[in-house]
N, C-alpha and C positions, 0 to 999 in steps of 0.2 A: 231379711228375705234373701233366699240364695237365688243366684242369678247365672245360670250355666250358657256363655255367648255359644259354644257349641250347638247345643239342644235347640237352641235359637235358631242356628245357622239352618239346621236341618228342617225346622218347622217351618221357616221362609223359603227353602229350595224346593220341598216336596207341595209345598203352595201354589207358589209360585209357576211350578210345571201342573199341576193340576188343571189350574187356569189356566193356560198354556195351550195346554191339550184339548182342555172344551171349548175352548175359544176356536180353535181348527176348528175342532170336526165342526162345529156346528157351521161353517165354512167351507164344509166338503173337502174338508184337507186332511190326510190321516194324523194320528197324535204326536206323532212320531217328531216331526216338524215344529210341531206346538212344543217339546221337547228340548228340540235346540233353539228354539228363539228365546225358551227360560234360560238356556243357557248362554245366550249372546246378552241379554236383560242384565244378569246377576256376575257375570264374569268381566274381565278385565275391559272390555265395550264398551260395559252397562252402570251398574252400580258399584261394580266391584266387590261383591257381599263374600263372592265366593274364589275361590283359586284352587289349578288344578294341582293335584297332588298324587304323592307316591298313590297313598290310600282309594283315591277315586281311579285311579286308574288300573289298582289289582281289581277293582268291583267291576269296573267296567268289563277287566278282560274275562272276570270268570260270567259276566253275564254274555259275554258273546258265547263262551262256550255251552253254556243253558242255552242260547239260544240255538245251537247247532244240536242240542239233545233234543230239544223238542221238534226239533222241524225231521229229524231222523225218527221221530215216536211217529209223527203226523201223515211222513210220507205213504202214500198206498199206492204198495207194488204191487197189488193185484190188476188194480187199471194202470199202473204206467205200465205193466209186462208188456200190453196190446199195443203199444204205441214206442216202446222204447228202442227201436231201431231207428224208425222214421227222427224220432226226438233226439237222437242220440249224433246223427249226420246233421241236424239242422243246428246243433247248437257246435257242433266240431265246426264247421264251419261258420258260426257267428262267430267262435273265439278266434278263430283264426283271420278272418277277414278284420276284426275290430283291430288286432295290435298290428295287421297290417296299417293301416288308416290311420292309427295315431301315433306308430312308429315312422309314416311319413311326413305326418307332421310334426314329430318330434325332430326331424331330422332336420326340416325347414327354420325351428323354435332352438334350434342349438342346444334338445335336452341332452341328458343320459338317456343312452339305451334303456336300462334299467325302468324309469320314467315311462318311455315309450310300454314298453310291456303293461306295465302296474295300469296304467289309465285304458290300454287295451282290455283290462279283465273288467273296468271300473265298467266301460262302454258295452260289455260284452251282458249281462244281465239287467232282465226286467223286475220289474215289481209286481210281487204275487199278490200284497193285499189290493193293488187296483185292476188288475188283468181279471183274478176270480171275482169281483165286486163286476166289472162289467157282461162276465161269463152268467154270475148269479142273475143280474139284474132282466137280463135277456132267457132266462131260463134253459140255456144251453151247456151246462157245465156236463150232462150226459150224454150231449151230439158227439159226431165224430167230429169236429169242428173244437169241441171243448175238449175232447179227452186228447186231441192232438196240441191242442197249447198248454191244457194243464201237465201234459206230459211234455212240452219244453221247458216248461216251467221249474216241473221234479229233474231234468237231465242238467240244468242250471246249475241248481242247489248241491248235486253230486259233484258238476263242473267245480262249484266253490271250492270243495275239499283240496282239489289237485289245485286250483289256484294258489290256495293260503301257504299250501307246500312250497311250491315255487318263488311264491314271493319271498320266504325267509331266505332264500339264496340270492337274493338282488339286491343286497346290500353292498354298495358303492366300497366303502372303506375293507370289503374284504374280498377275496380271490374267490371266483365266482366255484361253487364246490359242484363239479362233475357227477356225483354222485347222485347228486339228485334229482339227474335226469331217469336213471334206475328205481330212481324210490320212487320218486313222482307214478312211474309206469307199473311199478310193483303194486303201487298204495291203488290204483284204479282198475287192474287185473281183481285184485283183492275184494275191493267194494262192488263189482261187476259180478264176482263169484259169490259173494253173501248175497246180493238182492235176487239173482238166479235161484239160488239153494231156499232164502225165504219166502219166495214170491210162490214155489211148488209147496207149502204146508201151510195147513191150516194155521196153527201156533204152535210155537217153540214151547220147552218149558224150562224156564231158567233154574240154574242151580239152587238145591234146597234152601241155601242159606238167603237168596237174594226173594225165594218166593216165600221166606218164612216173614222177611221183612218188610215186604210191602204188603202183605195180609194181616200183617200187625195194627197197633192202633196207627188212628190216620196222626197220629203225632209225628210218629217216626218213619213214615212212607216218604217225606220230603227230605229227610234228613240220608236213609239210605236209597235215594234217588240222586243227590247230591255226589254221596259218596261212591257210587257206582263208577257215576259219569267224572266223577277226579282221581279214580284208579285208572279208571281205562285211560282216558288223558295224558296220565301222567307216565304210564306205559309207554302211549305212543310216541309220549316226546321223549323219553331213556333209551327208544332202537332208533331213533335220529326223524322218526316222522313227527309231525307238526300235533300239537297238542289239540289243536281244534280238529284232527280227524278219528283221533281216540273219542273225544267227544261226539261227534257224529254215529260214530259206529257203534257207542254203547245207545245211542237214541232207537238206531236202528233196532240193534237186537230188542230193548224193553217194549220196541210199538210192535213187534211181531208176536208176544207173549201173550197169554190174559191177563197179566196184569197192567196192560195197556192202559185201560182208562183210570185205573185207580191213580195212578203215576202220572196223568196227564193231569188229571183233578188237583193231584197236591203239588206240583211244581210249576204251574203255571203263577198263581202271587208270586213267588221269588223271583220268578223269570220276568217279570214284568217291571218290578221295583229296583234289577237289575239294568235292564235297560233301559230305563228312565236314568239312573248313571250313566250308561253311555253315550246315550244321544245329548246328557247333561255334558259329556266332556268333551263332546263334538263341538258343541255350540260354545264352549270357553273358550275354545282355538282360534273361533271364527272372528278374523279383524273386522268392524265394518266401516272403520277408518280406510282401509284396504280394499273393502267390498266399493264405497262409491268412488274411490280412485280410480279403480278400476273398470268402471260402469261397463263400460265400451266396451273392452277385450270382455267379459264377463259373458255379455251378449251375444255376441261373434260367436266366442266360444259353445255355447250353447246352443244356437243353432245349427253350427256345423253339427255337433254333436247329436243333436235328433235327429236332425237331416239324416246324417249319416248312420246312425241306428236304424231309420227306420229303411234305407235301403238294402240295409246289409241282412234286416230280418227277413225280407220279401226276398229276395236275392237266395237268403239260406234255406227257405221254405220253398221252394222254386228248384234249388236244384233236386232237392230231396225228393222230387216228381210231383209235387200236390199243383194245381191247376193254377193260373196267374189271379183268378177272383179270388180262391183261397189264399195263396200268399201275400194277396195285399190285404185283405182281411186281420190276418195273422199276425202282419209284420206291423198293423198300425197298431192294434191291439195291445202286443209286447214293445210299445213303442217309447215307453218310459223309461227313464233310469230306476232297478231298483234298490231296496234297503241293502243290499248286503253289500251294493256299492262305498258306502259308508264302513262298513266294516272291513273291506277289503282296501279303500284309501287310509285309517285307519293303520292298520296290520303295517301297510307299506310305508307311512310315516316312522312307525317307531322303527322300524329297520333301515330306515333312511334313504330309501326305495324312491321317495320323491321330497322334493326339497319343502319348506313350508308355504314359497308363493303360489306352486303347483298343487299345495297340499287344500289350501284354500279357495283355488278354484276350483280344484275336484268337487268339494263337499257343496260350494254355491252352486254348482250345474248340480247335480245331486237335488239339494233340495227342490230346485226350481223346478227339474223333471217331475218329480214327485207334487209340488204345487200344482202342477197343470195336468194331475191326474183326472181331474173330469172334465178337461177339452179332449183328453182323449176316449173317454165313455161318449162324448157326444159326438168324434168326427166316425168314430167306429158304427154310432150308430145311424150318421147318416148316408156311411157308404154300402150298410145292408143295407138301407132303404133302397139308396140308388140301384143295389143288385136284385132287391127283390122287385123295382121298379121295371129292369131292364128284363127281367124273366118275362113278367106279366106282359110288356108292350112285346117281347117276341112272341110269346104263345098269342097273342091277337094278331102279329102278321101273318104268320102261320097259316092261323084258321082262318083269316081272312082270305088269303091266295088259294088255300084250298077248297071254301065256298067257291070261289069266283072261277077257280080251273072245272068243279065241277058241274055248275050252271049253265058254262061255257059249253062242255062238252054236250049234255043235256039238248042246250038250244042245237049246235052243228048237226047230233044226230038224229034231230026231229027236224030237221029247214027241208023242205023240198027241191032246195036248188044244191043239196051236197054235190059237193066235187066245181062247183063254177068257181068265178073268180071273187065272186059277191062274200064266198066264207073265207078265200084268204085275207079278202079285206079286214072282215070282221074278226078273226080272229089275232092279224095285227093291232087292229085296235086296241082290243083286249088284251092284249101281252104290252106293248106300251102303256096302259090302263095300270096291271100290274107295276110294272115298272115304277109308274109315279108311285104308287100306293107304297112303296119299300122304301122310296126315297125320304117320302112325308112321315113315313114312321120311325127312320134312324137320324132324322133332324129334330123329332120331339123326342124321341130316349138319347139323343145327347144333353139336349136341354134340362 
């Protein structure tokens, strides 16, 4: 009987995550998680079944690049158009408040600068599958309330691209290259000017050869959807830009085409069995030898870091002009660390951007935010309570003081003693009257 330990290895990893994965969710946790706990199980931690290698980590990075073609198919510039001014100052200023904040505490923690930045981008995004999942759940993804986070949301994912750029210049062992503070701003001028130019037309029409290919059989739609998005790539990385915003920008242009959905139907399995490698080689990195040494700092760490998330999103929502019930809305909401944090600590290890102990507590605050994604579906949901509470008990002071000014008036200008001193009494009473009345109602809507 032939016996391939290979074939083996692969039908115990993809199990192994499977269960993994349905173990989460059925836990309310997203899969993603169940993901790398297969890979802390099966890697150097756990069993040891598995080790990372050249080969899992070409798969991983081209499945980050899938993953940047499809969220560029997915984006819709028709509703961020409405909101992408607003969304575009609120997340300038998260990123730049975030590598404030952890560039000062880098400074306190005796990192690299370098460090400081990279966990600034890390801190700087939320997570779109839990922020839409609590948008959905409330039936608000059409308010203006949704189309303003789901468009901080899309100004994020653009933020990524300029990120990933950047980061490949923070590598410690080389002279930090000038230049790429030009590309960087060239490469966001650029992406700024294609969502402007797509966002006014209906749909593009791609070059014959590209629509001759995805109206072909559905055999080969995945195959030249692949090939699309590793030209474009591969372009981007030969004029010196980051190979993940070639990727991006071919996503863009095929979700602006009609052959949109065809191309989202055939390259979503790849994309998926892609990143189930990557989160696989997240999770082999992860010490937990390491993880309970460090329990403590772990913690610490973690809370500063929501802490300070969630004030720096209220804070960037706030200056942007939207109202303080709204920005704390907003800012709890977006209050998670998200996935692409993972791929952007990730990016910054292999460039050496952060060392491996930093590399390790990036990804434990990471998943833990991500774990505690429906404590924040539930504080979200009980601070609209509280606001829709606080409307309600206003609109009954309200109408109560204006019953009571109007009865008032009513009784004065029917009393037959108007003008004596009997109606100033009475109408002191009555306005002190009031008075408790406002008091007694802003001690129970505190409560």
């Amino acid at each position: 009987m032939h016996f391939d330990p290979n074939l083996t290895a692969i039908a115990i990893v993809f199990s192994v995550a499977l269960l993994c994965g349905l173990l989460l969710m059925r836990f309310k946790q997203p899969a993603i998680i169940g993901y790398i706990v297969a890979g802390v199980i099966l890697g150097p931690s756990g069993f040891q079944i598995i080790e990372e290698t050249e080969a899992a980590k070409t798969l991983a990075e081209l499945g980050v690049l899938l993953l940047l073609f499809l969220i560029g198919m997915e984006l819709s510039l028709r509703a961020f158009k409405t909101v992408y001014k607003l969304a575009s100052v609120i997340v300038l200023v998260q990123v730049v408040f975030s590598i404030l904040v952890t560039s000062i505490i880098g400074i306190a923690m005796s990192w690299d600068w370098q460090q400081g930045i990279l966990l600034g981008f890390v801190l700087a995004v939320s997570s779109t599958a839990v922020t839409v999942k609590v948008l959905a759940d409330r039936g608000e993804l059409r308010t203006h309330f949704g189309r303003i986070t789901v468009g901080i949301l899309i100004a994020q994912d653009l933020a990524v691209v300029a990120m990933l750029l950047v980061i490949e210049a923070l590598n410690p062992n080389k002279q930090f290259d000038l230049w790429i503070i030009p590309k960087t701003i060239g490469a966001i001028i650029f992406v700024i000017t294609i969502v402007r130019f797509l966002s006014k037309r209906e749909r593009i029409r791609l070059p014959l050869a590209l629509r001759q290919a995805f109206g072909a059989d559905r055999e080969v739609v995945p195959i030249a959807a692949l090939a699309f998005c590793g030209v474009c790539a591969t372009t981007s990385g030969l004029i010196g830009l980051s190979t993940a915003f070639g990727s991006f920008l071919a996503g863009l242009i095929v979700g602006n085409s009609s052959e949109r959905q065809i191309v989202l139907r055939s390259t979503r399995p790849i994309q998926s069995v892609l990143l189930v490698v990557f989160f696989l080689s997240v999770g082999l990195l992860i010490d937990v030898g390491f993880f309970f040494e460090n329990l403590g700092t772990l913690i610490v760490v973690f809370i500063l870091a929501t802490i300070a998330k969630g004030l720096i999103n209220i804070i960037a929502v706030r200056i942007a002009g939207q109202p303080w019930e709204q920005s704390v809305l907003v800012g709890v909401t977006l209050g998670q660390i998200g996935e692409f944090a993972f791929v952007i600590a990730s990016v910054g290890f292999t460039v050496n951007a952060i060392d491996s102990e930093g590399y390790k507590i990036a990804v434990a605050v990471i998943a833990l935010s991500l774990m505690l994604g429906p404590a924040w579906v539930v504080l979200e949901r009980r601070l609209r309570a509280a606001e829709d509470l606080g409307i309600k008990l206003t609109a009954a002071e309200i109408k109560t003081r204006e019953n009571i000014r109007e009865k008032l008036a009513i009784f004065v200008s029917t009393s037959p003693i108007w003008g004596s001193q009997l109606k100033t009494k009475i109408i002191g009473t009555f306005v002190s009257f009031l008075m408790l009345m406002q008091k007694y109602l802003t001690h129970v809507r505190k409560k």
